[in-house]
C-alpha positions in Angstrom: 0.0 0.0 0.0 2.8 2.5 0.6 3.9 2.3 -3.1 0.2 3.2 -4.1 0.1 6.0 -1.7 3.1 7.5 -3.2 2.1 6.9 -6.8 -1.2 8.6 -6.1 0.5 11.5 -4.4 2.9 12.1 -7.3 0.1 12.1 -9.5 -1.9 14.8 -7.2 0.9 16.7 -7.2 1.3 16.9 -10.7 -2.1 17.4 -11.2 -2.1 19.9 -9.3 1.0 21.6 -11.2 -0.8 21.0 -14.4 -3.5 22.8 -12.9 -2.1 26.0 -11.9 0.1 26.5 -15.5 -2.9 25.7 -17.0 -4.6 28.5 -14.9 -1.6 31.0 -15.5 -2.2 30.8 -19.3 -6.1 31.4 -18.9 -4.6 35.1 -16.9 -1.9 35.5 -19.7 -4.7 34.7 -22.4 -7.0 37.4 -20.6 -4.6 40.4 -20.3 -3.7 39.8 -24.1 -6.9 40.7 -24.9 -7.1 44.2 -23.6 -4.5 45.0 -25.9 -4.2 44.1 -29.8 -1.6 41.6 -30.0 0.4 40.7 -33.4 -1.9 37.2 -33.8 1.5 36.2 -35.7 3.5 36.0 -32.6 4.3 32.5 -31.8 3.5 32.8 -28.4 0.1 34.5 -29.1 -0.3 31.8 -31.2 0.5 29.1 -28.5 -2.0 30.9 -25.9 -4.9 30.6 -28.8 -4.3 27.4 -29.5 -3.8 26.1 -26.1 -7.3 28.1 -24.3 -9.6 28.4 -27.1 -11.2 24.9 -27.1 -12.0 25.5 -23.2 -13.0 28.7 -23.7 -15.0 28.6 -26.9 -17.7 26.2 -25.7 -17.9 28.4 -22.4 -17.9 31.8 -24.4 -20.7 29.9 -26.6 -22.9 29.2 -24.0 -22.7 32.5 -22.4 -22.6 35.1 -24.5 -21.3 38.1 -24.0 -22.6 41.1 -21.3 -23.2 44.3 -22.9 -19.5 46.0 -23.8 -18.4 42.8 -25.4 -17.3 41.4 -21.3 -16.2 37.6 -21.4 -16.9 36.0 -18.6 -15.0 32.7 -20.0 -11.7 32.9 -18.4 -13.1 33.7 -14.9 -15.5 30.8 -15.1 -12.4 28.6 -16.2 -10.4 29.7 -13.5 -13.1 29.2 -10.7 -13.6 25.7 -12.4 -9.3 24.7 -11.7 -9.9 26.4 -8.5 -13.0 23.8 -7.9 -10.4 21.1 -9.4 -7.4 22.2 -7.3 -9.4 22.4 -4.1 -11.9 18.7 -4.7 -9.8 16.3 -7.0 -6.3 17.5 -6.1 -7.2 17.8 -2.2 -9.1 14.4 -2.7 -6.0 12.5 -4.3 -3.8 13.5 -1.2 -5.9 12.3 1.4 -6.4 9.4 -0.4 -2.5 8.8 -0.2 -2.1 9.9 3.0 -4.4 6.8 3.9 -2.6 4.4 1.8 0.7 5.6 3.5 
């Protein structure tokens, strides 16, 4: 049981590293669009490719609040915040009774 407990940890923890870069691009994404950004940067690029099909589907079904607001990154980050705090938090106690 130890070995499981460990394995299980390592994969909370990573998880939970995925979690917050994943989370950091969603903020970078977000302050790139208060500014017009070259969309021929490579790292614009990266950031489109990498957040659009999570936000798409949530800028879909919301729509947009009059001034053009999208709500889409907020509601992606409060949804890693649910992960972070449920599965991640989860997984370790989990381990911590297989230890």
């Amino acid at each position: 049981m130890f070995i499981a407990g460990n394995f299980i940890s390592a994969l909370a923890q990573i998880l939970d590293m995925i979690l917050q870069f994943y989370m950091w691009i969603i903020i970078a994404r977000a302050l790139l669009s208060w500014v017009n950004p070259d969309p021929y940067n490579a790292i614009v690029q990266f950031l489109y490719k990498v957040t659009e099909p999570v936000l798409y589907p949530i800028r879909r079904a919301t729509g947009s609040f009059s001034g053009g607001l999208d709500l889409s990154p907020m509601i992606v980050i409060l949804a890693i915040m649910f992960l972070k705090s449920f599965v991640v938090a989860s997984l370790y106690g989990l381990a911590m009774r297989l230890r």
